[in-house]
C-alpha positions in Angstrom: -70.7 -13.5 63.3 -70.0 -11.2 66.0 -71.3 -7.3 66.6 -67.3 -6.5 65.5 -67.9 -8.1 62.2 -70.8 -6.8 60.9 -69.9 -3.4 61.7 -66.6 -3.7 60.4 -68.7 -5.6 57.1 -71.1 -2.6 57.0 -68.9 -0.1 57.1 -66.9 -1.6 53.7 -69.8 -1.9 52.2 -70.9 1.7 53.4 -67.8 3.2 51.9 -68.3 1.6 48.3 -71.5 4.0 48.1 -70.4 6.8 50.1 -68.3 10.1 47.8 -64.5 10.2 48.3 -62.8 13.0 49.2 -60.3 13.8 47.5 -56.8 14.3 49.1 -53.2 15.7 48.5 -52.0 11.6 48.8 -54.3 10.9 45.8 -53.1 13.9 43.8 -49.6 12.3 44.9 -50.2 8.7 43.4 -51.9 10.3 40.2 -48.8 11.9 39.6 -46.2 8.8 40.4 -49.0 6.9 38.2 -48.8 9.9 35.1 -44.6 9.2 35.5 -44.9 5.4 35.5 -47.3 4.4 33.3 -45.5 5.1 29.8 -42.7 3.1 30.4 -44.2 0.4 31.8 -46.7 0.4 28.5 -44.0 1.1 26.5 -41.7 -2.0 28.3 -44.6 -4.6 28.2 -45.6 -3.5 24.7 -42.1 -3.6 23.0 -40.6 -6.4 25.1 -43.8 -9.0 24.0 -43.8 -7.9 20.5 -39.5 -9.0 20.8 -40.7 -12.4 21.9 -43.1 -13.0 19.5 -40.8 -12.2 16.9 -38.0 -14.1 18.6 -40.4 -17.3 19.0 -41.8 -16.9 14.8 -37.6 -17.2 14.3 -37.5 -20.2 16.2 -40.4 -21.6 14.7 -39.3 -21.0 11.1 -35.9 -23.2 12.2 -37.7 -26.0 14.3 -41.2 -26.6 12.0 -42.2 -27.0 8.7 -43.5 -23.5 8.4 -41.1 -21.8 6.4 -41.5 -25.3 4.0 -45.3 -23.8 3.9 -44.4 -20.3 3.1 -42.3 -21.8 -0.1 -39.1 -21.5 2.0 -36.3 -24.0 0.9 -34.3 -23.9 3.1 -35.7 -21.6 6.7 -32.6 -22.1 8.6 -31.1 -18.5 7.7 -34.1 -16.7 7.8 -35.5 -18.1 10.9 -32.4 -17.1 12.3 -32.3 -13.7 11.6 -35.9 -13.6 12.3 -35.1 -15.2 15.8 -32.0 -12.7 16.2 -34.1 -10.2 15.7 -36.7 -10.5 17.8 -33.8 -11.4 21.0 -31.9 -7.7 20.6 -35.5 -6.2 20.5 -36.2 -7.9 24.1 -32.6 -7.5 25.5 -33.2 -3.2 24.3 -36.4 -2.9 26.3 -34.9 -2.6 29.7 -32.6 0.0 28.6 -35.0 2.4 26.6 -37.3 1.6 29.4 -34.6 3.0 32.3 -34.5 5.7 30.1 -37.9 6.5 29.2 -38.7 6.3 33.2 -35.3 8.3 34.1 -36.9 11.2 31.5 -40.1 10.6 33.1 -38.7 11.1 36.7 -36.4 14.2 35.8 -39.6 16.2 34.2 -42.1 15.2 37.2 -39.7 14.8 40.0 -39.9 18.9 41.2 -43.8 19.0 41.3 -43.5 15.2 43.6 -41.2 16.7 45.9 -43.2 19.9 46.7 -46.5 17.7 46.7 -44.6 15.4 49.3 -43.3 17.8 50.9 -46.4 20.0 52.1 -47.8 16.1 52.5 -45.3 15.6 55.1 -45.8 19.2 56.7 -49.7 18.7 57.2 
């Protein structure tokens, strides 16, 4: 290991102990964090709870499931089931666009004065 490579090892290490300052650039990604975050919650959240549903449809149709739940016939209901569950995933892009649009309108003043006086300095 050379001389470059140990300092350059004891200096990462050195910074994991040593106390952060903290800086405008950190307020900056807090605040881009505080904007995204919600939608991208509320996106993986909704949009996995649609395919779950949409996969229980398609299991009622293909199995013997709906045969154990005292189902005659699980063709129609798995369908619906199924249908259900695809127009909750194909609505989560939009109400996630809109969510982060929202988002973006009510933060975007305080990011482009914080960027701003980044960009000044």
């Amino acid at each position: 290991m050379t001389q470059n490579d140990q300092n350059f090892l004891v200096q990462k290490i050195r910074t994991q102990y040593t106390e952060k300052e903290h800086t405008k650039l950190d307020e900056l990604r807090a605040l881009d964090a505080k904007v995204k975050k919600p939608a991208n919650v509320f996106g993986y959240t909704f949009g996995s709870i649609g395919a779950i549903v949409m996969g229980s449809g398609m299991s009622l149709v293909m199995t013997d499931i709906g045969a154990i739940l005292g189902l005659s016939s699980a063709l129609i209901p798995g369908i619906a089931v199924g249908v259900v569950g695809l127009g909750m995933v194909l609505l989560t892009y939009p109400i996630y666009s809109r969510i982060l649009g929202a988002r973006r309108k009510k933060y975007a003043q305080q990011i482009i004065e914080l960027s701003n006086t980044i960009c000044e300095e």
